[in-house]
N, C-alpha and C positions, 0 to 999 in steps of 0.2 A: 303517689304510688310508692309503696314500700320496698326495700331494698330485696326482700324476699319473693315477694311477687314480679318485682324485674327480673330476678332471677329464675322463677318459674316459667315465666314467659317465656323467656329463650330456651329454657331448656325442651318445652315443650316442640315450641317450633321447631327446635335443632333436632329432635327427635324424624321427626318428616324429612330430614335432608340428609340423615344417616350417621348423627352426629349423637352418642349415646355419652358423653362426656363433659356436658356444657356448665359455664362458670359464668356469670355477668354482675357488676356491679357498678354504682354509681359513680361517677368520678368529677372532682370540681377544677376542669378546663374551664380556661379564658375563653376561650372560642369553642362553638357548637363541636363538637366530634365524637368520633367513637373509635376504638383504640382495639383489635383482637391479633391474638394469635390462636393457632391451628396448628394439628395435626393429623395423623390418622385420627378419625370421630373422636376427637377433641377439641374444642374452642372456646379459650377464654376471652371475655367482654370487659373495657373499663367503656362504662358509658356517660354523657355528659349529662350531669345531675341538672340540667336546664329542662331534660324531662320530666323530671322527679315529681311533676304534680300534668302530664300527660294522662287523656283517656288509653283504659285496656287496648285501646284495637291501633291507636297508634303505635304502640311500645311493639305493638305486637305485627304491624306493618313494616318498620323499621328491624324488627326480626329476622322479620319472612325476605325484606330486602337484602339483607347482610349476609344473610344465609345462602340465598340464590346468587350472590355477587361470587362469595367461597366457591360456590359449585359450579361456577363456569357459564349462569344464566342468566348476567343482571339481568332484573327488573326493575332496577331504578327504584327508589323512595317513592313512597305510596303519597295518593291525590292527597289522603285524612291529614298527614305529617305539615305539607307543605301548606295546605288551608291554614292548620294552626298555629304554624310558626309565622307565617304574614299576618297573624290577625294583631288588632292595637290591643289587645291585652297582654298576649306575650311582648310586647315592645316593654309595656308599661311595669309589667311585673318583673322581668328578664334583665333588664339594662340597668339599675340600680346592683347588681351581684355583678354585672361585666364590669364595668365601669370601678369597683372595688378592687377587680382581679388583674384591671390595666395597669400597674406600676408608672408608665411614662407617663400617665394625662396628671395634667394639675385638676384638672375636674372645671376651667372656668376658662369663660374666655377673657377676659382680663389680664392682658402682658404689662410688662413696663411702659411698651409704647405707643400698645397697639389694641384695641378690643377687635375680637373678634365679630362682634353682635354687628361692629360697623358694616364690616364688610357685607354677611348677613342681608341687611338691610340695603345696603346698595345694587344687592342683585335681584331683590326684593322688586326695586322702586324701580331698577331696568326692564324688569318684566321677564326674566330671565329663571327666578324660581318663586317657587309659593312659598310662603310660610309652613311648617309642618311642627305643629306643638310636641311630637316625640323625638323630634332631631335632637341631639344632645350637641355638641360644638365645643373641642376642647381643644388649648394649646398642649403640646409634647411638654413635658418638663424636660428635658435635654434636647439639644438642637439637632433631631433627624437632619443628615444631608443625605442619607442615599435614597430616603423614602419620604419626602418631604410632608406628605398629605395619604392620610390613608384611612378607611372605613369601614366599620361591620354596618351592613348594607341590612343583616339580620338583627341587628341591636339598636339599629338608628344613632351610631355614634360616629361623629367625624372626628379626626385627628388632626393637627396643623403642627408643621413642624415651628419651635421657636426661634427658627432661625431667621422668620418673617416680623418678629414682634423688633422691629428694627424699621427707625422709617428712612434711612439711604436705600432700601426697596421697596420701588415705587409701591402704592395702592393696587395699581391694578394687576400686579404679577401677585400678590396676596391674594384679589379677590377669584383670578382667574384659578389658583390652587383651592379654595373654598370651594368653587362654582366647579370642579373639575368631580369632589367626592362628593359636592351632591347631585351629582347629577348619578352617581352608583346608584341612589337610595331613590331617586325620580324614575329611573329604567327601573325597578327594583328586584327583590331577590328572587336568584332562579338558581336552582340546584346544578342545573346540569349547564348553563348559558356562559358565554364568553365572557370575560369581566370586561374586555373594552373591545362591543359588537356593533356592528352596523346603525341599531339605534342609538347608541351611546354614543360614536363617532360623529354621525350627524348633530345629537343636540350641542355636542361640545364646538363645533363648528360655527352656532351661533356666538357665540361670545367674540365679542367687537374688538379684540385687540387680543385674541388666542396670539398669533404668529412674532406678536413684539413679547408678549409674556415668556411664550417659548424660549425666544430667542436670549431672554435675561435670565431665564434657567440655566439655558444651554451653559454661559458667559461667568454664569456665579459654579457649575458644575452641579445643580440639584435638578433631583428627578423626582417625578412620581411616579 
């Protein structure tokens, strides 16, 4: 989609919600988002260029969404948006440009002292997660401590703080912060859902040594 037909799109739509002023263009965020100000029938749009090769009627759902959001009636992100954003081809296509625009990740999981693929693997062989060929798995290049482990759930990309690439902390407080973000991308993406909900709370429950893991967070003072 061309940067003038996004532009059209909204304007048109804006047109239906009483908005004779409208401005929208693409913008290259890390993270999916959409970015507007308003005023009397005015509204301008930076939007995240992760659309930029989106069908007409999404762009144009997404619209129709933002618009009714401004005018006091969300209706939420249309069924078409959320289909195409979970499907494996926007993983495949999308996460190569995130991944660029993440500054902290080394892009590998390879530490000084520690692979990540290990761990991977041992929650793997616990039974605990499946393999998923779009997962990406990257140490922090600087050692997160207030966010030790974090994930775009829509990118398929995990984060690990390197503050774990250290083995005086044991394995299984490592694998229990891997096993924590992927279990984000196992419940997976939901627009409007709790990031730690009743499903997520339970699976995380499984993990055999959650409560000593905890407790070595608590003691080292990191969080997720």
């Amino acid at each position: 989609m061309t940067a003038r037909i996004l532009n059209e799109t909204f304007r048109t739509v804006g047109k239906e919600y009483g908005f004779d002023d409208v401005s929208a263009e693409f913008a290259a965020f890390k993270e999916f988002k959409i970015k507007w100000q308003r005023s009397r029938g005015k509204a301008d749009f930076r939007v995240s260029d992760y659309l930029d090769d989106a069908e007409q009627k999404v762009v144009e759902g997404v619209a129709r969404s933002l618009f009714s959001k401004i005018s006091g009636c969300d209706t939420g992100y249309p069924e078409e948006m959320s289909e195409w954003m979970i499907s494996g081809s926007f993983v495949r296509s999308k996460q190569p440009t995130y991944l660029k625009r993440s500054r902290n990740l080394t892009r590998s999981t390879k530490g000084d002292s520690r692979d990540l693929n290990d761990s991977y693997r041992r929650l793997i062989e616990a039974g605990l997660i499946e393999h998923d060929p779009d997962v990406h798995v990257s140490w922090t290049v600087e050692p997160n401590l207030r966010r030790v482990g974090y994930c775009s759930v829509l990118m398929k990309v995990i984060a690990i703080s390197s503050v774990f690439d250290n083995k005086l902390i044991p394995e299984f407080v490592l694998d229990y912060v891997v096993y924590h973000e992927f279990l984000h991308i196992m419940v997976g993406f939901n627009l409007f859902g709790r990031r730690h909900g009743p499903d997520f709370l339970k699976e995380e429950g499984k993990y055999p040594k959650r409560e000593e893991a905890e407790e070595w967070l608590k003691r080292l003072c990191l969080y997720l």
